[in-house]
Backbone as numpy.savetxt, mean C-alpha at the origin, in Angstrom:
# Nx Ny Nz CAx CAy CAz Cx Cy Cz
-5.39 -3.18 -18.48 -5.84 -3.27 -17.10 -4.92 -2.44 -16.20
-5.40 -2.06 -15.08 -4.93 -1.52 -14.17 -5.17 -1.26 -12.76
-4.79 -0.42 -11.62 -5.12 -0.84 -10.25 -6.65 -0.15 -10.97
-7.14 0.64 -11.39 -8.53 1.44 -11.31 -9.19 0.90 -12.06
-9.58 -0.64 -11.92 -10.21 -1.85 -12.68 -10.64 -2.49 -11.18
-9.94 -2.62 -9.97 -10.14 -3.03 -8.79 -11.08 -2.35 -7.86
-11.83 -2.97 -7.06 -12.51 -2.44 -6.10 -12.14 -2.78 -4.70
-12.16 -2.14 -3.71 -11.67 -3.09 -2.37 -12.29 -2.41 -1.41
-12.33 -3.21 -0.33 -12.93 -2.80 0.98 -12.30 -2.06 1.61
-13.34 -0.69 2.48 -12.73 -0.19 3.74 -12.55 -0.68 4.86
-11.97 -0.03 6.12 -12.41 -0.59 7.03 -13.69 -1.25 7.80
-14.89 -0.44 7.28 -16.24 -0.57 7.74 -16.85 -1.34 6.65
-15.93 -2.38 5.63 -16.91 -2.93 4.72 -17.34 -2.50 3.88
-17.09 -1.49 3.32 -17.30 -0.33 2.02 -16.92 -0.63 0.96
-17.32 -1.07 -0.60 -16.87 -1.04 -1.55 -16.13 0.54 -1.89
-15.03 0.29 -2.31 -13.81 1.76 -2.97 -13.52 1.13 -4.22
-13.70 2.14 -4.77 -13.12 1.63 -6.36 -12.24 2.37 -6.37
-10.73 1.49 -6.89 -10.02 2.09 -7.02 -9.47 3.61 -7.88
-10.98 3.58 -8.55 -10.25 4.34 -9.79 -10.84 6.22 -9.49
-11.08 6.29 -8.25 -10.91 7.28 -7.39 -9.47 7.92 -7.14
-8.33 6.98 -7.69 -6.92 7.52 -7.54 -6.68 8.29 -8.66
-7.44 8.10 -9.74 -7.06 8.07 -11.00 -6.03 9.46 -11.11
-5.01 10.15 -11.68 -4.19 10.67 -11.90 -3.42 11.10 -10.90
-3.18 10.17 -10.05 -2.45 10.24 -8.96 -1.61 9.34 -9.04
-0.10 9.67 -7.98 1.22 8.49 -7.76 0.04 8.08 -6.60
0.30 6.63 -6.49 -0.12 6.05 -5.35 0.81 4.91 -5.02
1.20 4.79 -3.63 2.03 4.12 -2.84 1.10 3.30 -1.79
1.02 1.53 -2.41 0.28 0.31 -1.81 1.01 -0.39 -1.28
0.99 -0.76 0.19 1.64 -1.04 1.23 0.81 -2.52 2.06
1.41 -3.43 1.96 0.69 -4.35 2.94 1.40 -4.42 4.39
0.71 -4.01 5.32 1.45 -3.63 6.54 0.78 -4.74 7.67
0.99 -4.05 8.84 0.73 -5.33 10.22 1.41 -4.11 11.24
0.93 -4.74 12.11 0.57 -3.81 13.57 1.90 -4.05 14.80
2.25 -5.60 14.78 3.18 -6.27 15.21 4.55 -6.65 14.84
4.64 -6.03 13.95 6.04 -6.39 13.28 7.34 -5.31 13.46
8.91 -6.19 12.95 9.63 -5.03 13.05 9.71 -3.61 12.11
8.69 -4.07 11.55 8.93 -3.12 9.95 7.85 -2.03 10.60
7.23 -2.26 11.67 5.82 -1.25 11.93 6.04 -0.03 12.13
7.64 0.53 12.52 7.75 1.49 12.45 7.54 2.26 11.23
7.66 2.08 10.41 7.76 2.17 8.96 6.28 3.37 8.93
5.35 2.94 9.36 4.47 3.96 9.58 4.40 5.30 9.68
5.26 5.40 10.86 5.90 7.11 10.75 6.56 7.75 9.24
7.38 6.97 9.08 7.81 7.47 8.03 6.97 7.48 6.55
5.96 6.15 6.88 5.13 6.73 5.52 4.25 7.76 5.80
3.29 7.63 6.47 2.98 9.59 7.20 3.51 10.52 6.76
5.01 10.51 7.35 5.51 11.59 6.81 5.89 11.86 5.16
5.97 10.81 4.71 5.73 10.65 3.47 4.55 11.19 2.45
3.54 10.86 3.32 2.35 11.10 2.78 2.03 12.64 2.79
2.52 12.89 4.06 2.52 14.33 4.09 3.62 15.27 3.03
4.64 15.04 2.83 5.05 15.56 2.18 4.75 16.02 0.73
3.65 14.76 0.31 3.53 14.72 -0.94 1.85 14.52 -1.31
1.48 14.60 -0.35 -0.44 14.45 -0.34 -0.93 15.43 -1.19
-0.51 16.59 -1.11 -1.01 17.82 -2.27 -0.67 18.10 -3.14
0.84 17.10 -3.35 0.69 17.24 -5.20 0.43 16.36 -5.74
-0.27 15.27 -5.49 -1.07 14.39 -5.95 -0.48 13.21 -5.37
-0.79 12.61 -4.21 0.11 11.47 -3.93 -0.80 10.85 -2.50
-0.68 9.27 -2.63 -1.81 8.51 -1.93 -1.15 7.54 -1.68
-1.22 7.57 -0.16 -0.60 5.66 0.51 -1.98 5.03 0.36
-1.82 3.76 -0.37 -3.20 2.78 0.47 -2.52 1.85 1.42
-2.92 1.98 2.56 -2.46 1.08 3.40 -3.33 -0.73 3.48
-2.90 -1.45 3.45 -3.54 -3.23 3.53 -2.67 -3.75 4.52
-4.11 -3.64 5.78 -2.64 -4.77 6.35 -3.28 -6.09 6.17
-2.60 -6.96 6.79 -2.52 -8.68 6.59 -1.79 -9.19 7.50
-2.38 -10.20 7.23 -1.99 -11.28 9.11 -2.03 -12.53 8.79
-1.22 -12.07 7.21 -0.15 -13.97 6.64 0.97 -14.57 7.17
1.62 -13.08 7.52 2.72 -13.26 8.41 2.94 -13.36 9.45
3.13 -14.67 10.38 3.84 -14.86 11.72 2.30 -13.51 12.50
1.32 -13.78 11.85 -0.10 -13.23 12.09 0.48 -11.81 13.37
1.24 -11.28 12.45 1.52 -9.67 12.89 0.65 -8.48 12.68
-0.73 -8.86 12.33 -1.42 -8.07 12.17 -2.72 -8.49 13.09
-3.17 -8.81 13.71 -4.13 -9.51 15.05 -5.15 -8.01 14.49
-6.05 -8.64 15.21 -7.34 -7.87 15.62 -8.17 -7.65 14.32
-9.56 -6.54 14.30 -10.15 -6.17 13.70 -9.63 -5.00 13.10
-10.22 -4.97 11.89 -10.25 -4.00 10.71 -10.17 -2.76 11.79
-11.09 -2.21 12.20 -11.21 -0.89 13.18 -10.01 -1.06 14.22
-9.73 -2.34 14.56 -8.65 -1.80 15.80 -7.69 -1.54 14.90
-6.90 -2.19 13.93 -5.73 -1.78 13.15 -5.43 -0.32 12.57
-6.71 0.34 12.41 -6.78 1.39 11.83 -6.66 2.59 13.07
-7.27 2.06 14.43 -7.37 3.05 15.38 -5.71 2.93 16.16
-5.04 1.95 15.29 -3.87 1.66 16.31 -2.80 2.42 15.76
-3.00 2.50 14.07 -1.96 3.59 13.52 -2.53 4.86 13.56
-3.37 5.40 13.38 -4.29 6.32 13.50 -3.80 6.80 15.31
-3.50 6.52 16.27 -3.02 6.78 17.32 -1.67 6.63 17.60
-1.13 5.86 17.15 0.41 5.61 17.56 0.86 6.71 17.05
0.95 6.32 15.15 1.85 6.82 14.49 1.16 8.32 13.91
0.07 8.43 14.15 -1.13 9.35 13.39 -1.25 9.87 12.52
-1.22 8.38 11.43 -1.63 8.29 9.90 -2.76 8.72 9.57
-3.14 9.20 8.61 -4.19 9.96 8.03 -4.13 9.56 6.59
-3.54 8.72 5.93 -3.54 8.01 4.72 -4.64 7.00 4.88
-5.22 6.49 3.93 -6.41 5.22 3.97 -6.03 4.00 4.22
-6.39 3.41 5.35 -6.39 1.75 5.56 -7.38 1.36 5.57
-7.35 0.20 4.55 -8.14 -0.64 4.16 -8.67 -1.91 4.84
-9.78 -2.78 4.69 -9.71 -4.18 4.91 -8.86 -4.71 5.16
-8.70 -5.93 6.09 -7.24 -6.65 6.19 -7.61 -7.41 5.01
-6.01 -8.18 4.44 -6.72 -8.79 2.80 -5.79 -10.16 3.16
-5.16 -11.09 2.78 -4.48 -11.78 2.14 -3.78 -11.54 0.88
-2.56 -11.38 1.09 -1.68 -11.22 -0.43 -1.31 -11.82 -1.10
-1.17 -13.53 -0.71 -0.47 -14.35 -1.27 -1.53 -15.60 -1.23
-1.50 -16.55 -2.11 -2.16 -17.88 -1.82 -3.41 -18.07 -2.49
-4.02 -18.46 -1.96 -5.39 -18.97 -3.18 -5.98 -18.17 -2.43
-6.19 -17.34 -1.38 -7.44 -16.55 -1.00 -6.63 -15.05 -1.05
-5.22 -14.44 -1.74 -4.93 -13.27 -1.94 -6.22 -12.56 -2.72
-6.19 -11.52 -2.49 -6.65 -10.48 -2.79 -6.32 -10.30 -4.22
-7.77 -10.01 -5.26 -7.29 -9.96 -6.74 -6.21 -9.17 -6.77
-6.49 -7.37 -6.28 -5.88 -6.35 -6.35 -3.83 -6.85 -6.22
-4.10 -8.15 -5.36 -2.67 -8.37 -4.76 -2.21 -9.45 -5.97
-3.21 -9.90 -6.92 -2.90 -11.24 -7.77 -2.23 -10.09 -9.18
-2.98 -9.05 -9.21 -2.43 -8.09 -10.20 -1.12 -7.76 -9.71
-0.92 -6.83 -8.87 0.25 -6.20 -8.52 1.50 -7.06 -8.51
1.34 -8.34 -8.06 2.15 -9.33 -8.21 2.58 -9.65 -9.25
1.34 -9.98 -10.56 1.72 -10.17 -11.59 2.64 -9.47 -12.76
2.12 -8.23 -12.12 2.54 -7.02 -12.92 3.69 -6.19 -12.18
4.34 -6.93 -11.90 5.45 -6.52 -11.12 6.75 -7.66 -10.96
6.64 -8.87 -12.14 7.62 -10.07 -12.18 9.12 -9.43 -12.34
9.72 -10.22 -12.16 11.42 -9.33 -12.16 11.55 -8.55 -11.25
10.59 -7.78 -10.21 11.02 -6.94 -9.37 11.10 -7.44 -8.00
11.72 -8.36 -7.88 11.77 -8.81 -6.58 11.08 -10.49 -6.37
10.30 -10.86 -7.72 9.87 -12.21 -7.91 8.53 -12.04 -7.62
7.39 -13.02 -7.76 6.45 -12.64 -7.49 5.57 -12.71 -6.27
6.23 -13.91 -5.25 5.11 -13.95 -3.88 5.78 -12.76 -2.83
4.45 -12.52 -2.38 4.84 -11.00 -1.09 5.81 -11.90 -0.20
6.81 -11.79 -0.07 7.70 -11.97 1.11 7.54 -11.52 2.69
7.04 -10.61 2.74 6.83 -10.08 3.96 6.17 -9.17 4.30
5.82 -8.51 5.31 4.93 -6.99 5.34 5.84 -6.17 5.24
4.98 -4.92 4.76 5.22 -3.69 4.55 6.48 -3.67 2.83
5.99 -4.62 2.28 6.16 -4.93 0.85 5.41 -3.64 0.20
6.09 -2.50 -0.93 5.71 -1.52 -1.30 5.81 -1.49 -2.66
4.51 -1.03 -3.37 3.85 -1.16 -4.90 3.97 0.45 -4.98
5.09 0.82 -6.04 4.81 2.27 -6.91 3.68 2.16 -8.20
2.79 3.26 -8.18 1.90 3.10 -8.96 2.02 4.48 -9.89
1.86 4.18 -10.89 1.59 5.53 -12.03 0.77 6.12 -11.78
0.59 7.58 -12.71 -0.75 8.40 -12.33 -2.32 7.39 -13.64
-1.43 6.74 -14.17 -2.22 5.75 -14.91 -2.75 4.90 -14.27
-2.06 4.26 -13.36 -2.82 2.89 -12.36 -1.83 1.55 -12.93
-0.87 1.88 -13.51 0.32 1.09 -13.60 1.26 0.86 -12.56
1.77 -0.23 -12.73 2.76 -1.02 -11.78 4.11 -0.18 -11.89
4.86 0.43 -11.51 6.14 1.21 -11.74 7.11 0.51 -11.26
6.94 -0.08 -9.93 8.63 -0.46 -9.36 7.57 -1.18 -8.03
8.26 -2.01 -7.37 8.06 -2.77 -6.15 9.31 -2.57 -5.70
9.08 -2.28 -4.12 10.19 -2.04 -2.92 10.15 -3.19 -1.95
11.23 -3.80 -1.15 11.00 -5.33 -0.52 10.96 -3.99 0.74
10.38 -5.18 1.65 9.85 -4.49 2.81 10.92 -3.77 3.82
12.23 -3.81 3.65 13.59 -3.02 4.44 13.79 -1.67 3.81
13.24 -1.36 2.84 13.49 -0.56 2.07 12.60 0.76 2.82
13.75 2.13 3.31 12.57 2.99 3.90 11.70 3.89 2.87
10.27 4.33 3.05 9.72 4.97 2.30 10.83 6.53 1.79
11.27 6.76 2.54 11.75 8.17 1.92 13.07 7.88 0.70
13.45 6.54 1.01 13.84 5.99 -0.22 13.35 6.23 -1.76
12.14 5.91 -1.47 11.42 5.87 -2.96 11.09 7.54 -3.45
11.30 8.76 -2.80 11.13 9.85 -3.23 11.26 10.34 -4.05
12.39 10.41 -4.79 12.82 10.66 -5.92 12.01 10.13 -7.01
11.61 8.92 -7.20 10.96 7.71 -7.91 9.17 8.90 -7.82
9.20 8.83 -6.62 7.84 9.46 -6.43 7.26 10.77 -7.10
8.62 12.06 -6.83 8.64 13.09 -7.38 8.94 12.64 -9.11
9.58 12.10 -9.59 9.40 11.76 -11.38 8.21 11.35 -11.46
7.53 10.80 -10.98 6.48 9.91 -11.47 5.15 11.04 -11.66
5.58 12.00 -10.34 4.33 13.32 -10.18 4.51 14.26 -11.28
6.07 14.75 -11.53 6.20 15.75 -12.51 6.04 15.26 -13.82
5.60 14.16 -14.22 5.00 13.47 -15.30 3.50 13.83 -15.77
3.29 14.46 -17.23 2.18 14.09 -17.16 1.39 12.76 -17.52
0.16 12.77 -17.22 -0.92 11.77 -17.34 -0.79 11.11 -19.24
């Protein structure tokens, strides 16, 4: 099994199957609009940008488990980074990550990611490294800045499939 076994919603209610990533690093992010970590945005942007053309994909999820730092609708969340920070990476459905109504996609990643930090999401902007397989690689706790994981990112790309 792997993330490209999952399907998930867009913003507008859209089934995405994940397996549209398929031989790509992809970097899964559960984020929020209100929080201190929201800056974090910019820097995944720029992240994304750095690395969008050699094969490399943020999915953004936000969620509003936490201290409900993520308010509003699917479309406002998306029009709010999409303007602030002016992400151009994919945000998704808001989901739940944790609990009996998490998100399968979030019941995998969790699972498949024990030892790295334990298994319930702690907080937003909690970050899932993914193989060009659709494997679990490494989990980042949410202080951790994206340009951190670069290195991690660039091995994972100069890898083949």
């Amino acid at each position: 099994m792997s993330i490209y076994d999952f399907t998930v919603k867009d913003v507008q209610g859209n089934d995405i199957p994940l397996d549209i990533y398929k031989g790509k690093v992809v970097l899964i992010v559960n984020t929020a609009t209100k929080c201190g970590f929201t800056p974090q945005y910019k820097d995944l942007q720029d992240l994304y940008l750095k690395y969008k053309d050699l094969g490399f994909e943020i999915l953004d999820f936000p969620c509003n488990q936490f201290g409900s730092q993520a308010p509003g609708t699917n479309e406002e969340l998306a029009d709010f980074c999409e303007m602030k920070y002016k992400t151009t990476f994919k945000t998704f459905a808001k989901i739940d990550v944790n609990g009996q109504n998490a998100d399968p996609l979030y019941k995998y990643l969790k699972e498949n990611s024990k030892g790295l930090l334990g298994n319930a999401i702690k907080w937003n902007f909690t970050k899932f490294l993914i193989d060009k397989k659709g494997n679990v690689v490494d989990r980042f706790a949410p202080m951790t800045n994206p340009f951190k994981i670069s290195s991690e990112i660039e091995t994972l790309m100069a890898k083949k499939i």
